[in-house]
TORLOGU-901926 format. One line per 5 residues: number of its first residue (from 0); for each residue x, y, z of N, C-alpha, C. Coordinates in steps of 0.001 Angstrom, whole numbers. Layout:
<sites>
NUM	X:Y:Z:X:Y:Z:X:Y:Z | ...
</sites>
This chain:
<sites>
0	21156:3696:5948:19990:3322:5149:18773:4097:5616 | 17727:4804:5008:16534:5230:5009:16024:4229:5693 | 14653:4645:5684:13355:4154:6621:12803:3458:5727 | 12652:2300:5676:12125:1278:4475:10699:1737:4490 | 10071:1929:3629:9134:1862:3133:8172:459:2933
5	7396:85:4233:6857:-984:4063:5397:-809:5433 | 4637:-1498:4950:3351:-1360:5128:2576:-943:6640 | 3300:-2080:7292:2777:-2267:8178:3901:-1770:9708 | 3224:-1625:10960:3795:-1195:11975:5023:-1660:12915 | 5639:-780:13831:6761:-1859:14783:5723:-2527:15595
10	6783:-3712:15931:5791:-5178:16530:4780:-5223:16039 | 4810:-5991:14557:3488:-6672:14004:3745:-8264:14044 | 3131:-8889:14279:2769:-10383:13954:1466:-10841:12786 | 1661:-11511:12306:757:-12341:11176:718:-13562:10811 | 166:-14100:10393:-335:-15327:10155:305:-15684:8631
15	522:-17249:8185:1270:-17617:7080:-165:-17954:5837 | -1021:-18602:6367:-1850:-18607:5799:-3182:-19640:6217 | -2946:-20777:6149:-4126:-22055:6469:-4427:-21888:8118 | -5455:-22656:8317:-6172:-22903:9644:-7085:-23788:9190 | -6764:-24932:10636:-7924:-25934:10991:-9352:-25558:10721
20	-10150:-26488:10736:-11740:-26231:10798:-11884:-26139:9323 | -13757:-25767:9499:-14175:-25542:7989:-14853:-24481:8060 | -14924:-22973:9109:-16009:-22151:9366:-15045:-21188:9103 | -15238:-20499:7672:-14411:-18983:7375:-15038:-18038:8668 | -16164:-18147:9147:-16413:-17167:9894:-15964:-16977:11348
25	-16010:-17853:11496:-14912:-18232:13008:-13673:-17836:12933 | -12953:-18655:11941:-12058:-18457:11625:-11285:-16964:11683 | -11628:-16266:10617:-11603:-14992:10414:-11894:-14297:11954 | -13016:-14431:12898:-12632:-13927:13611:-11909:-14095:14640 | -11138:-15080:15023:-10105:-15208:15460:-9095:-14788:14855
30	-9038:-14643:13810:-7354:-14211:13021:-7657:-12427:12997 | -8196:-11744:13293:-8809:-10456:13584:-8802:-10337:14657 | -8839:-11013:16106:-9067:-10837:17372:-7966:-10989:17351 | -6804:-11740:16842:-5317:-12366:17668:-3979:-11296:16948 | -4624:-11263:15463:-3275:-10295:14603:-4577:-8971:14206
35	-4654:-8131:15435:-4840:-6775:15009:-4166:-6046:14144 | -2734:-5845:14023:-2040:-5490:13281:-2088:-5375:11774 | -2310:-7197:11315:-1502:-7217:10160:-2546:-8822:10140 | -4026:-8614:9854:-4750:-9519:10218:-4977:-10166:8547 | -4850:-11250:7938:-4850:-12034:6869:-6461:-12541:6303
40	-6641:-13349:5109:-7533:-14345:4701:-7345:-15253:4934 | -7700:-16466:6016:-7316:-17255:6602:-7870:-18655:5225 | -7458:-19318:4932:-7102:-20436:4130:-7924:-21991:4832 | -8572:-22726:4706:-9388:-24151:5120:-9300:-25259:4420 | -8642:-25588:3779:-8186:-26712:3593:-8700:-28332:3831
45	-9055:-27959:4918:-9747:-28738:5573:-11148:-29041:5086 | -11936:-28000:4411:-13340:-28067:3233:-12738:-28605:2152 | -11558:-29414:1636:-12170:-31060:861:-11054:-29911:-916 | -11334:-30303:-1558:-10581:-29912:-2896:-10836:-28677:-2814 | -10476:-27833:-3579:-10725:-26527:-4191:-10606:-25116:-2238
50	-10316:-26105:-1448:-10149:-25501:-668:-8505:-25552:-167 | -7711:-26225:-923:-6198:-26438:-1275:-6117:-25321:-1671 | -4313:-25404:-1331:-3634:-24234:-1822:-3532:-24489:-3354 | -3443:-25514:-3837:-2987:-25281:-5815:-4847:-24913:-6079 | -5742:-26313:-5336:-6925:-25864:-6138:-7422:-24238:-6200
55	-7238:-24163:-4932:-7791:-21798:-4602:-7008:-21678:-5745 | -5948:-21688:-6039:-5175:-21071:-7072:-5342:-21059:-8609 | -5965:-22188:-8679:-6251:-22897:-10043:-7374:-22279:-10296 | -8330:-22138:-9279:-9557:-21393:-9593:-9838:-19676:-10099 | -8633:-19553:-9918:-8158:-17995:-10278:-7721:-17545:-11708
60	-7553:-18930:-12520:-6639:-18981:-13939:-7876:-18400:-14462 | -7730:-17746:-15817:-8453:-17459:-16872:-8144:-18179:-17980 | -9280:-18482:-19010:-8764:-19499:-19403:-8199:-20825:-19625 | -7895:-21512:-18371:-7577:-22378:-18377:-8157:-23030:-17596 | -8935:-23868:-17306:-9384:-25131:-16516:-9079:-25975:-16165
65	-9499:-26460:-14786:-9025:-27768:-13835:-10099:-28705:-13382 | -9699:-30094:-13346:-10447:-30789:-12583:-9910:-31654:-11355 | -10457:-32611:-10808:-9926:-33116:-9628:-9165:-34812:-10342 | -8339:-35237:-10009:-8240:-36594:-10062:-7842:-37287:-9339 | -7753:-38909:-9309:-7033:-39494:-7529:-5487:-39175:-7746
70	-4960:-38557:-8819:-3389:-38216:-8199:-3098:-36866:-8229 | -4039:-35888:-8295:-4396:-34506:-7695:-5036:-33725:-9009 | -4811:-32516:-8456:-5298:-31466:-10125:-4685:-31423:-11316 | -5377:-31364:-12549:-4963:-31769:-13925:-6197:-30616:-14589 | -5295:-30118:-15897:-5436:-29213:-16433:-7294:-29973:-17145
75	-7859:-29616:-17520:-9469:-30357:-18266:-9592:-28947:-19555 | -10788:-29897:-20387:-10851:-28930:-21801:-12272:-27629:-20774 | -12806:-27497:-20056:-13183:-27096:-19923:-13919:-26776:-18071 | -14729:-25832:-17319:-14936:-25862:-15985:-15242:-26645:-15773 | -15738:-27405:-14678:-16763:-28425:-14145:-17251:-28266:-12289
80	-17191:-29267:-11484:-17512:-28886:-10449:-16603:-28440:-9558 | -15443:-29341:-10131:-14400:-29136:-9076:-14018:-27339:-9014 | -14160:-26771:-10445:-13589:-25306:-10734:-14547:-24328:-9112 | -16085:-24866:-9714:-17132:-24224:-9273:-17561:-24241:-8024 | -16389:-25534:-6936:-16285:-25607:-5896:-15338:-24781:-5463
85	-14618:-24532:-6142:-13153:-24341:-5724:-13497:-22395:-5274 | -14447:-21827:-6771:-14673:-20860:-6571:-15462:-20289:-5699 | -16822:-21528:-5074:-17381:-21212:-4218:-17269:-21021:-2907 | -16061:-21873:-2613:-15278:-21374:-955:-14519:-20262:-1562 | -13958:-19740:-2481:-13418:-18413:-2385:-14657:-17184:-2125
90	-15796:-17378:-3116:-16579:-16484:-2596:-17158:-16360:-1549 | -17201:-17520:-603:-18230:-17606:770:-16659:-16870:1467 | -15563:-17101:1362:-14882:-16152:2108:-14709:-15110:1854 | -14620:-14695:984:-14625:-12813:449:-16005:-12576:1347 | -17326:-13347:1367:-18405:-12442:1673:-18247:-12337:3109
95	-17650:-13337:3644:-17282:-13201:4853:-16588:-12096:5564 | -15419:-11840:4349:-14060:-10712:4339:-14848:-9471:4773 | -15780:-9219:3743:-16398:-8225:3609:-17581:-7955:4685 | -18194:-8813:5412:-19079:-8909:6294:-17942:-8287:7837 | -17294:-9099:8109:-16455:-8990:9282:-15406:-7860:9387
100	-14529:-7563:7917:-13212:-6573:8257:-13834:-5716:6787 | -14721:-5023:6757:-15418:-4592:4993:-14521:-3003:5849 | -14449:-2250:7310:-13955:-1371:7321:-12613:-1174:8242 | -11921:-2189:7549:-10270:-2433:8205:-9645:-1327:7434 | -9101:-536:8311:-8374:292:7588:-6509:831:7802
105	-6448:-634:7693:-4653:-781:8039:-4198:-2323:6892 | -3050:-2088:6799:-2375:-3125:6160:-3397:-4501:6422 | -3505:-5934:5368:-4415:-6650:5110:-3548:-7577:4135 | -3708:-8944:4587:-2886:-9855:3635:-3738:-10701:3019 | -3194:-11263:1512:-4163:-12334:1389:-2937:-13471:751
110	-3173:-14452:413:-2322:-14919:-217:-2725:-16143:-1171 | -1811:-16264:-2085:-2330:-17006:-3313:-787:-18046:-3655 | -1213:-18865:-3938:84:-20272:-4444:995:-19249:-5967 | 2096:-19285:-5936:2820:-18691:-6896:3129:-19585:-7952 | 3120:-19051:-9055:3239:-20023:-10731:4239:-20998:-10615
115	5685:-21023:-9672:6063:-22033:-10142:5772:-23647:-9046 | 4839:-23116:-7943:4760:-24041:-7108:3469:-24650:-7457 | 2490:-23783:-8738:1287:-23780:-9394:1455:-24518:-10334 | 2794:-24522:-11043:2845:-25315:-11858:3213:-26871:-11857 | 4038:-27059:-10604:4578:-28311:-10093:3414:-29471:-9132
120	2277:-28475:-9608:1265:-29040:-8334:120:-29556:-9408 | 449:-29289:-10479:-1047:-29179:-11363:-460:-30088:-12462 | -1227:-30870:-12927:-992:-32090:-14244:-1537:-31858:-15302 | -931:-31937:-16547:-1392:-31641:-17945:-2189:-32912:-18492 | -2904:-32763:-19242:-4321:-33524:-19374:-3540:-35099:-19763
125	-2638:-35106:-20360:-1795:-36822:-20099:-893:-37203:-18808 | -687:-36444:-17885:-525:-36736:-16562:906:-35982:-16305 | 1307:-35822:-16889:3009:-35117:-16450:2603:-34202:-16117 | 3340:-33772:-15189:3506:-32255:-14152:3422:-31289:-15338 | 2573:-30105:-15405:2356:-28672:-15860:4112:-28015:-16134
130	4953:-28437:-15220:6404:-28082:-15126:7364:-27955:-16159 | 7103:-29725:-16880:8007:-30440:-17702:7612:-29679:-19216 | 6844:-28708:-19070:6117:-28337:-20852:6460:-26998:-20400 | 7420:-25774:-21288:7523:-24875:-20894:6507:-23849:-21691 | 5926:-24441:-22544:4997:-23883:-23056:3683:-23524:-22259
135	3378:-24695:-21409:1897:-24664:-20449:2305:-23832:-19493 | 3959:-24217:-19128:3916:-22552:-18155:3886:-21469:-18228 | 4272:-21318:-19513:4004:-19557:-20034:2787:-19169:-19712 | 1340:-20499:-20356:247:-20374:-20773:-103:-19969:-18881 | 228:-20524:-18526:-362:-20839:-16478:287:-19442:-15779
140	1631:-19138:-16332:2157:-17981:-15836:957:-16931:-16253 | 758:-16485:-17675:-317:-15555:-17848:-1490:-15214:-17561 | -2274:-16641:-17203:-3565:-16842:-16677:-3430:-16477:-15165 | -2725:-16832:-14470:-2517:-16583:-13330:-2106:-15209:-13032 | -1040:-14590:-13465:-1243:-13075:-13363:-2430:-12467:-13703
145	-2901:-12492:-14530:-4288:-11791:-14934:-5587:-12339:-14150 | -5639:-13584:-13243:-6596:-13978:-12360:-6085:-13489:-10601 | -5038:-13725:-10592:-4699:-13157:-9671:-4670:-11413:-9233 | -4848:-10422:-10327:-4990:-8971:-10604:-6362:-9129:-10352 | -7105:-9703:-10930:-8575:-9692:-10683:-8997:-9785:-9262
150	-8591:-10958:-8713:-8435:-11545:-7786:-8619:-9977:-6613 | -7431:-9359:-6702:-6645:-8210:-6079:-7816:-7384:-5939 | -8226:-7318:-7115:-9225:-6279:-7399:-10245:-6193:-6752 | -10771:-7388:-6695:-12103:-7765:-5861:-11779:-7258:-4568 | -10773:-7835:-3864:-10439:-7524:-2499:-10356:-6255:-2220
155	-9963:-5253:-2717:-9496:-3979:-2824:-11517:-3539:-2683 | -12348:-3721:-3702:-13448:-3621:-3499:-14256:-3749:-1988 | -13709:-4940:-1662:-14579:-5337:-457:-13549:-4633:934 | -12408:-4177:1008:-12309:-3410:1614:-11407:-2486:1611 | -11761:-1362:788:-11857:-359:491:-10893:718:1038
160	-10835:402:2374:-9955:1395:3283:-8812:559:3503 | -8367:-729:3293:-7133:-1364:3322:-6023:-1183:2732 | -5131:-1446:3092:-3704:-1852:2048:-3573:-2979:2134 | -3722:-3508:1074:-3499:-4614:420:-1860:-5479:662 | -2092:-6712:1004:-662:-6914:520:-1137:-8658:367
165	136:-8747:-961:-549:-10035:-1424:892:-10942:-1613 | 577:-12238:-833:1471:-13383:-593:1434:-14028:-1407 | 2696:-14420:-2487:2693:-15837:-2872:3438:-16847:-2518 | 2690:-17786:-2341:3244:-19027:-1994:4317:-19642:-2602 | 5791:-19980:-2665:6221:-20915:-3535:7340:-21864:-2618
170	6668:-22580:-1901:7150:-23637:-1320:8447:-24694:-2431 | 7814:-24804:-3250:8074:-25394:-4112:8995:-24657:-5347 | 9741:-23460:-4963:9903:-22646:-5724:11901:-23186:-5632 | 12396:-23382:-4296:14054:-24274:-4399:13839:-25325:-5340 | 13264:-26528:-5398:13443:-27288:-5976:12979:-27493:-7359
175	12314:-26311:-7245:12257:-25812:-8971:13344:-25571:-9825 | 14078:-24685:-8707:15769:-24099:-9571:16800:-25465:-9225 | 16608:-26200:-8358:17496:-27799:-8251:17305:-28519:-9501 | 16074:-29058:-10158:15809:-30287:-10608:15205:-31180:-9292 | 14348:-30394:-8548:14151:-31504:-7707:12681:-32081:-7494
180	12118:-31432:-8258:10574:-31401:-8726:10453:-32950:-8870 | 9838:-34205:-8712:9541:-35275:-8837:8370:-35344:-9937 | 8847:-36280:-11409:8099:-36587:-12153:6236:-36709:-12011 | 5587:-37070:-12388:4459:-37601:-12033:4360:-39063:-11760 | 5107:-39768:-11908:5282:-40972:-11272:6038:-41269:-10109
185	6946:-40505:-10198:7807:-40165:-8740:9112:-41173:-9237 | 9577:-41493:-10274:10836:-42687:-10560:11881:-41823:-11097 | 11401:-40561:-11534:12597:-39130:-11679:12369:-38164:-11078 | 13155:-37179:-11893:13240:-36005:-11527:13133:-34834:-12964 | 12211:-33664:-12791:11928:-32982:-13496:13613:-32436:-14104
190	13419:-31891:-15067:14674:-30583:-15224:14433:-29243:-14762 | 15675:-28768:-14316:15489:-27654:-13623:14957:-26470:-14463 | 14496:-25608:-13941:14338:-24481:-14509:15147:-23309:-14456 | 15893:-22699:-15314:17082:-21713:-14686:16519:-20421:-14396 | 17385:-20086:-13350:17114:-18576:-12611:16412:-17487:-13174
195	16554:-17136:-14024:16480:-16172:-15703:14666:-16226:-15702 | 14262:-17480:-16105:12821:-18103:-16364:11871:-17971:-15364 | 12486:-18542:-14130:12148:-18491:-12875:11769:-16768:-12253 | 12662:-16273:-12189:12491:-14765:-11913:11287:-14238:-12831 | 11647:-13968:-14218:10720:-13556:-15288:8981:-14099:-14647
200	8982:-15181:-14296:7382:-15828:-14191:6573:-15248:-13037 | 7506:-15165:-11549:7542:-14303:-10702:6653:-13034:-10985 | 7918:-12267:-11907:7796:-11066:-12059:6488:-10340:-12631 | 5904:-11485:-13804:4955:-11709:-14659:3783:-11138:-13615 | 3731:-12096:-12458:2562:-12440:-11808:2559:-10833:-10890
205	3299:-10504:-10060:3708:-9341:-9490:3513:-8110:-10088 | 4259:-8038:-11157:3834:-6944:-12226:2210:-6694:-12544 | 1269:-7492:-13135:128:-7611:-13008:-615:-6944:-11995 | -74:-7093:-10823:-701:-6390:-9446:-334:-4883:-9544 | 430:-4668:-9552:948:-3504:-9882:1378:-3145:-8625
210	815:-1366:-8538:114:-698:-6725:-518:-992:-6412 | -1442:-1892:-6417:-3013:-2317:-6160:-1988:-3318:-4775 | -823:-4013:-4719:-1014:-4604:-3506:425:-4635:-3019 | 869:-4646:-1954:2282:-4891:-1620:2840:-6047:-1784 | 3805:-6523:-2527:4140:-8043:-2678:5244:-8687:-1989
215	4705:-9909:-1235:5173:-10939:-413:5656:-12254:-1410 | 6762:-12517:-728:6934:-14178:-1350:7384:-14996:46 | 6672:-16097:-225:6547:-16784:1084:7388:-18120:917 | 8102:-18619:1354:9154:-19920:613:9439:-20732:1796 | 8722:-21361:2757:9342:-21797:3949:9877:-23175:3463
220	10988:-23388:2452:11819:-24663:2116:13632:-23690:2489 | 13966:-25125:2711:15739:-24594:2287:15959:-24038:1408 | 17101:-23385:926:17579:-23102:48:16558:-21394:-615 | 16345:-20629:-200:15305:-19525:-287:16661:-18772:-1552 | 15939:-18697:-2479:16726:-17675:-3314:16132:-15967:-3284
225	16867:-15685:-2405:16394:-13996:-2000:16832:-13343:-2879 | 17748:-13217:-3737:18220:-12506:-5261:17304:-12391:-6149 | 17373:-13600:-6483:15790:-14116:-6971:14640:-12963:-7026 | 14316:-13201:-5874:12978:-12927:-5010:12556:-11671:-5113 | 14153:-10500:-5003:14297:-9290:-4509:13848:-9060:-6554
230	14792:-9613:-7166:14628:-9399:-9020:13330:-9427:-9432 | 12644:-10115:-8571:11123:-10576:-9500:10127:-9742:-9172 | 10509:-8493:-8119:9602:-7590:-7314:9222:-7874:-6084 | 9720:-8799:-4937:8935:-8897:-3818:9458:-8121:-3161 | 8585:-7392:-2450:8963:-6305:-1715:9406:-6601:53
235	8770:-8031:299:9037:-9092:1829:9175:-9829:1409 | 10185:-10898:1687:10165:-12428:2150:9885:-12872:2982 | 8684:-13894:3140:8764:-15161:4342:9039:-16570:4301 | 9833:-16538:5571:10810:-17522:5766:10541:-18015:6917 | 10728:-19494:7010:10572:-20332:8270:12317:-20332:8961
240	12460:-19652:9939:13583:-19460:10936:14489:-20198:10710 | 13879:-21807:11029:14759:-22945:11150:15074:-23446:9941 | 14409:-22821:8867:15308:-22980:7498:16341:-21922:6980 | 16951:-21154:7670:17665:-20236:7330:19333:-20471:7824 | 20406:-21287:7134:21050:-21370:7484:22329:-19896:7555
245	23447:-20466:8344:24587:-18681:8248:24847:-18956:6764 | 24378:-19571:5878:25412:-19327:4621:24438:-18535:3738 | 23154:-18460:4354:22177:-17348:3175:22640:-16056:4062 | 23205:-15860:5244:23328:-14491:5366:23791:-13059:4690 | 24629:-13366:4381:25289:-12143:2694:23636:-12141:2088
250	22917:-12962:1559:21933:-12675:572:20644:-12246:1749 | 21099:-12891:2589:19630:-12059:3651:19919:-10605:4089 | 21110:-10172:4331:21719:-8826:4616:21504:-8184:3957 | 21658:-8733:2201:21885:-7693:1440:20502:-7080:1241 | 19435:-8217:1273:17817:-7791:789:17177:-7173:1914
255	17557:-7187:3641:17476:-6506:4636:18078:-5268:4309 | 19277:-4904:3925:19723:-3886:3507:19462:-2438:2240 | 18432:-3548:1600:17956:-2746:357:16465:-2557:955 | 16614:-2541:2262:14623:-2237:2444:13624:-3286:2671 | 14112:-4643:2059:12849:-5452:1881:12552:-6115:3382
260	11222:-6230:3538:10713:-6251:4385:10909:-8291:4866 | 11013:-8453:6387:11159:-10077:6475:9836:-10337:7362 | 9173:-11406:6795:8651:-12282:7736:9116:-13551:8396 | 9491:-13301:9247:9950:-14287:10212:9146:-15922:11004 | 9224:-16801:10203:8413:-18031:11027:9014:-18517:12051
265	8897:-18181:13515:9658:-18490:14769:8828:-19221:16074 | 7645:-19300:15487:6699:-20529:16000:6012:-21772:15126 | 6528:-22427:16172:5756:-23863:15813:4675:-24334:15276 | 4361:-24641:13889:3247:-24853:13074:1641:-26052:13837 | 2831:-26914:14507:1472:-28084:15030:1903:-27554:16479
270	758:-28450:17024:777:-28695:18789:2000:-28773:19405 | 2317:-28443:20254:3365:-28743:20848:3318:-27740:21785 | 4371:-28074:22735:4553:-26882:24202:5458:-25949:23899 | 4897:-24929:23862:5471:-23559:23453:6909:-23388:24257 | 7747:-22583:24255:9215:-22575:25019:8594:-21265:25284
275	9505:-20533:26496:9155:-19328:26799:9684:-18399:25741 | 8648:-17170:26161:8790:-16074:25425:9932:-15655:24877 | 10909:-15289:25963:12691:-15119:25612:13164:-16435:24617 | 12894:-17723:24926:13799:-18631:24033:12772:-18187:22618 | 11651:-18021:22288:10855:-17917:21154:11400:-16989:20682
280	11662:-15848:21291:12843:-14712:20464:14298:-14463:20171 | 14686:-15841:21287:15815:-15555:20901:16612:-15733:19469 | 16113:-16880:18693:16951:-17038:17499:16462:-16097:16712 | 15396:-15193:16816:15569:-13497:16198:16945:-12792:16240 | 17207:-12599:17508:17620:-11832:18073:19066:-11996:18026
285	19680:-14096:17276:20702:-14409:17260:21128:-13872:15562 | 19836:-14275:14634:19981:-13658:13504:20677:-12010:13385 | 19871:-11142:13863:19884:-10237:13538:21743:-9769:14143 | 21648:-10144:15278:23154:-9993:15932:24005:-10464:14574 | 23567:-11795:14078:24815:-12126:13315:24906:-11398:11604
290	23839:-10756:11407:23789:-9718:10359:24104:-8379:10742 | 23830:-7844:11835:24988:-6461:12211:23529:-5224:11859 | 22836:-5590:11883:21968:-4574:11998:21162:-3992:13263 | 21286:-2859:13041:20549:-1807:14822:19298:-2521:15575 | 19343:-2695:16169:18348:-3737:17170:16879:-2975:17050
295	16790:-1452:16872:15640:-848:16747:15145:-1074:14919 | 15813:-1734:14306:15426:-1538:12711:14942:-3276:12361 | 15060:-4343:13942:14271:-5149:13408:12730:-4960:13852 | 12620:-4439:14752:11370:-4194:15358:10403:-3303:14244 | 11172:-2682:13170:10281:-2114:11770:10049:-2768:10633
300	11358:-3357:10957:11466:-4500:9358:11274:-5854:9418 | 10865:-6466:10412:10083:-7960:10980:9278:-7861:11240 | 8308:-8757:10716:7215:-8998:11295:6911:-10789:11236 | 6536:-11285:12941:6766:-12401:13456:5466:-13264:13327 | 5805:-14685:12652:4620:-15495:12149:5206:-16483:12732
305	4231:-17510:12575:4287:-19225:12846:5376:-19747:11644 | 5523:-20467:11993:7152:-21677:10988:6400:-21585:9314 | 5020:-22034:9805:4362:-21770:8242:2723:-21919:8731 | 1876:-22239:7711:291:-22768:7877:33:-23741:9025 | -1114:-23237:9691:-1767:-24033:11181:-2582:-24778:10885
310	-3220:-25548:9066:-3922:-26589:9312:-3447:-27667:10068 | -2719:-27931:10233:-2443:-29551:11486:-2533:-29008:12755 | -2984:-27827:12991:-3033:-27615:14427:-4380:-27714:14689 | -4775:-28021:16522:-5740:-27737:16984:-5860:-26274:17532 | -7766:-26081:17335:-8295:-24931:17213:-7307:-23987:18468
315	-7584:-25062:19712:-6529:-23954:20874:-4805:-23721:20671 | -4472:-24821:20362:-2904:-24091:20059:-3177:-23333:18678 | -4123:-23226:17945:-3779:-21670:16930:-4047:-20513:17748 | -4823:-20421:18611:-4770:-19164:19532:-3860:-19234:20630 | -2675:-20219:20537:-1811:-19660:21541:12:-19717:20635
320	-607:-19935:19512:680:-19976:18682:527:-18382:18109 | -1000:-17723:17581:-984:-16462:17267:-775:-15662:18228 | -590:-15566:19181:-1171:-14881:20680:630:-14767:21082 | 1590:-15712:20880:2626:-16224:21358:3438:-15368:20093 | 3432:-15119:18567:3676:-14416:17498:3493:-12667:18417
325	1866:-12523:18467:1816:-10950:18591:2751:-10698:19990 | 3195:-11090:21055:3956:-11271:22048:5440:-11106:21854 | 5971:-11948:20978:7343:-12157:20695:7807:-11087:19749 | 6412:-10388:19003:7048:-9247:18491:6812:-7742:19415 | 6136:-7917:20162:6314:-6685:21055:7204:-6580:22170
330	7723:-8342:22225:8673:-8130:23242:10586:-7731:22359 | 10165:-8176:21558:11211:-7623:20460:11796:-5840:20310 | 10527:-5069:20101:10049:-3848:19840:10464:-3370:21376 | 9887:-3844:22086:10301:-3357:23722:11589:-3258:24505 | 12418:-4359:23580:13663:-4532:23991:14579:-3516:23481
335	14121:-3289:21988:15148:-2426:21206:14387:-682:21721 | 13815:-604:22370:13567:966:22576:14987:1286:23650
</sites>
């Protein structure tokens, strides 16, 4: 196999997306001080609605509008505050982006919630999940590619000398293709969506971006459909470690094998006492053994993150869970020379 073609350097580490606190500026510079490499838009959550992963996302649609309710986001006839909140922590972090990394000039991630975990998260103005109407998803698939291109665009603006690479989220993207989506009341279960539909919506959103960014799909649930993934244009998958059982291996080999790039989640999302360095790499190192690939071609084609998002962590274990990432991939890289 050739030299995959993918963005970023041997021994990179990166970040999945969220962090504690409510100060983009802090923030950011810690995720710049810890992942030199392959340093992200760090995500806050923690600043109240519209600072969620569906609301950031929702705020990106064209066309279509959201508001807040007590059983989460629901589609509205028109903006209101919640939109105008939602957009205003996106812009106080771009100005931030642009204040702190405006002349980064290496690979750069950002990441955004993907249509079908966008759609399972968001309620149509009589309360059923966005999901159950395949019509509103077409409508949410389109808005969202074309807000999300925009989206791209801006970033690309504010820094200029980057490569872009842009994450979508779809946590929620297995139990999309199950039927396992839970009604809006929670007493069923949605119908599934088949593979075919699923891919296409993907693709929708991806396509839109074009070259403007390298595309990630981020899925830390069981069941990761990498066929899928590889069909719809993602050029990386990220995956949480301990969701990767031996029976996705054939489909992880094969998309390792065609080039695509892995992000690896092999640290611990909350607090907890780190294991040493060697045990933190080892179930890398058991993977890759049990896929049969050259020990020097994971150190190009991995790059090592946390299990998933560090909002439940405290401020010091995110600097020793990122710190413990950029580590485990250079001790990786060091081993295979």
């Amino acid at each position: 196999m050739s030299e995959p073609d993918l963005p970023w350097r041997h021994a990179t580490a990166t970040g999945v997306g969220s962090y504690p606190g409510v100060d983009p500026e802090e923030t950011l510079r810690i995720v710049l001080g810890e992942l030199p490499e392959l340093p992200h838009l760090p995500e806050l959550p923690d600043r109240g609605p519209g600072a969620d992963m569906i609301g950031r996302a929702a705020a990106l649609l064209v066309d279509l509008a959201v508001r807040v309710e007590p059983s989460g986001w629901r589609f509205s006839d028109r903006p209101g505050r919640d939109t105008r909140r939602a957009l205003d922590h996106l812009a106080r972090d771009l100005d931030v982006l642009e204040e702190l990394a405006g002349g980064h000039d290496g690979p750069f991630k950002i990441q955004v919630t993907g249509p079908w975990t966008l759609a399972s998260g968001i309620e149509l103005r009589h309360g059923d999940r966005a999901l159950k109407d395949p019509g509103a998803v077409r409508d949410l698939v389109a808005s969202l590619a074309e807000g999300v291109a925009g989206h791209v665009a801006d970033v690309r603006r504010r820094l200029p000398r980057a490569r872009i690479l842009l994450q979508l989220d779809e946590p929620a993207l297995p139990a999309v293709l199950a039927g396992g989506v839970p009604t809006a009341s929670g007493f069923s279960r949605l119908p599934a969506v088949e593979e075919p539909v699923a891919e296409d919506g993907l693709r929708q959103v991806i396509g839109a971006v074009g070259d403007a960014a390298f595309p990630i799909v981020h899925c830390c649930a069981r069941r990761v459909p990498y066929g899928l993934l590889r069909a719809a244009g993602a050029a990386a998958i990220s995956v949480d470690l301990k969701m990767v059982p031996e029976r996705d291996d054939d489909a992880l080999g094969e998309a390792i094998d065609a080039g695509v790039g892995l992000l690896l989640g092999v640290v611990p999302a909350t607090d907890t006492a780190l294991p040493s360095l060697e045990a933190t790499a080892a179930p890398v190192r058991e993977l890759w053994r049990r896929l049969g690939f050259p020990a020097p071609q994971l150190a190009r084609q991995v790059v090592i993150t946390p299990a998933c998002g560090l909002a439940g962590a405290t401020p010091r274990y995110v600097r020793a869970a990122l710190a413990r990432c950029r580590d485990t991939a250079l001790m990786l890289y060091e081993a295979a020379e």
